[in-house]
N, C-alpha and C positions, 0 to 999 in steps of 0.2 A: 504494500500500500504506500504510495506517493506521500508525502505532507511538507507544507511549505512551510522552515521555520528561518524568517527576516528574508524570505524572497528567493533562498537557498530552500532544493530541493533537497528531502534527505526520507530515507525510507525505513519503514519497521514493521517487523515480519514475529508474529507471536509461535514461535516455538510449540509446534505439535506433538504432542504427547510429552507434552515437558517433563515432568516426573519422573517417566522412565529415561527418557535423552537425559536427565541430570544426573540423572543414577547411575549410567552408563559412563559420561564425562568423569564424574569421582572416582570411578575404579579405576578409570584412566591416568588419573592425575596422582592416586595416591603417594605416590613416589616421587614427587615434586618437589622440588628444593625452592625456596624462596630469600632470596636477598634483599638487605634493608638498602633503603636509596640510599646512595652515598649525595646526593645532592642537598644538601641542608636547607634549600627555601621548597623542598618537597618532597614530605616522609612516606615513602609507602615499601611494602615489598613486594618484589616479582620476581619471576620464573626467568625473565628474558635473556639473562647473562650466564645460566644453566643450560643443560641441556632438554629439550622437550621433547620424552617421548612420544605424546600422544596427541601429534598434531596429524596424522593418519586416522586415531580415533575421532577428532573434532570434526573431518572434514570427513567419514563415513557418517557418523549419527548426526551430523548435521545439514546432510545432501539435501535431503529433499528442502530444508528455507532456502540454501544459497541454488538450487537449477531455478526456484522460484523466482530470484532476486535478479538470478540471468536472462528468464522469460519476461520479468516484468519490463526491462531495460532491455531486450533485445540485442542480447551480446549473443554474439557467435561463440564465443570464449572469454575467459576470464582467468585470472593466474591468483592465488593467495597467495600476498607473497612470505606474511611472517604471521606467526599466531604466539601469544602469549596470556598470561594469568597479571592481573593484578590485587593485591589485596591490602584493606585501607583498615585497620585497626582506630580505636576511637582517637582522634585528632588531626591522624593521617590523611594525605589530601594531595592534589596533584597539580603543580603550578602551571598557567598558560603555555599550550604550544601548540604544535600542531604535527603532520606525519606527511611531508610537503613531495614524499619522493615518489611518490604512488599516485593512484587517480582517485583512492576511495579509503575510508578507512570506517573499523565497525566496533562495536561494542555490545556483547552478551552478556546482559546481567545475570548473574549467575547466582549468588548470595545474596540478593537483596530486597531490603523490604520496605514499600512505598512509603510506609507509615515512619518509619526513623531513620532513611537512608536519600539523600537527595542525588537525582538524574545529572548527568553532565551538563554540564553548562556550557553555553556556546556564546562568542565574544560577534556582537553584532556586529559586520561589515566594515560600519563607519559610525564618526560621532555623530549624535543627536544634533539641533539646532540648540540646544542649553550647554553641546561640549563636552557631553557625557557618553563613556560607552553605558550602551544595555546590552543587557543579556538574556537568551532565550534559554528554554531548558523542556525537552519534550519529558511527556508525561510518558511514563513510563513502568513495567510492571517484571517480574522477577519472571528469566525465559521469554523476554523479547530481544531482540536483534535490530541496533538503529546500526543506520548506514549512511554517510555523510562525505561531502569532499575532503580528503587528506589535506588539504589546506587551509581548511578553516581551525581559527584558533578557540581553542576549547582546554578545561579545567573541573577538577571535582573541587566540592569545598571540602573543608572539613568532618570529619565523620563524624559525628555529636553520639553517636550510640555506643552500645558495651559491645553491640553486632558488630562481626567481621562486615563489610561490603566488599565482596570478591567479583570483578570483571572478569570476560575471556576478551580482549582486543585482537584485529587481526586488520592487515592494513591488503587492498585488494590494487593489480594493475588490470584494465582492460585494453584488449585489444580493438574497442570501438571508440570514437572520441565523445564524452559526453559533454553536454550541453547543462554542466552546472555549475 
């Protein structure tokens, strides 16, 4: 499904038979090593600098959103190019940036829960007339998949809960040129 957030398209695909595709993702993952950021203006820890076994299991149990994702856009093909885990302990948070090398990048809420845990926030285009950035932030539910240009700059806040918020990110190149 299509949604316009600041004029920028970005897409989000609710995860079928979520429960069991989650269930399946954790057994994958249990062997997961996790490193704390070494970046001090943004504490989280990830898999990314590890090795990932179970990027073969993300990308079987999770075929059928992304052939979805390639019908909807009309791609002949599509490449993932990296997949990774992050995970945000209470205060942990991830300072503005963006994944500029790619055409597409995505985010699988994996861990999260709408009521104590807040969506990515996304840095609007340009300043307002007051000289302010806004920021957008899609509504979002625990086993959806939003999908966004690799360019646009985007951040989590702080995690305010005692709940882990654990993401799957994975940043995508097509071979079609999109129009976003």
């Amino acid at each position: 499904m299509i949604n316009i957030l600041y004029a920028v398209p970005y897409y989000t695909y609710k995860v079928n038979n979520w429960q069991d595709k989650k269930a399946k993702m954790q057994n994958a993952m249990k062997h997961q090593i996790f490193t704390r950021s070494t970046i001090s203006h943004s504490p989280f820890e990830s898999d990314r600098s590890n090795p990932r076994y179970y990027i073969n299991d993300f990308l079987s149990i999770f075929e059928e959103e992304l052939q979805e994702f390639g019908k909807e856009l009309k791609l002949n093909s599509f490449k993932i190019e990296d997949i990774w885990t992050v995970q945000y302990a209470k205060g942990d948070f991830h300072a503005v940036h963006t994944h500029g090398t790619c055409n597409l990048s995505a985010v699988l809420y994996f861990d999260y829960d709408n009521t104590e845990h807040s969506a990515t926030h996304f840095v609007v285009g340009q300043n307002d007339i007051r000289n302010t950035t806004d920021i957008a932030s899609p509504s979002v539910e625990e086993g959806e998949i939003v999908i966004f240009p690799a360019n646009t700059l985007h951040f989590t806040s702080p995690n305010a809960s005692d709940k882990v918020r654990r993401v799957i990110s994975f940043d995508i190149t097509t071979t079609k040129k999109l129009n976003v």
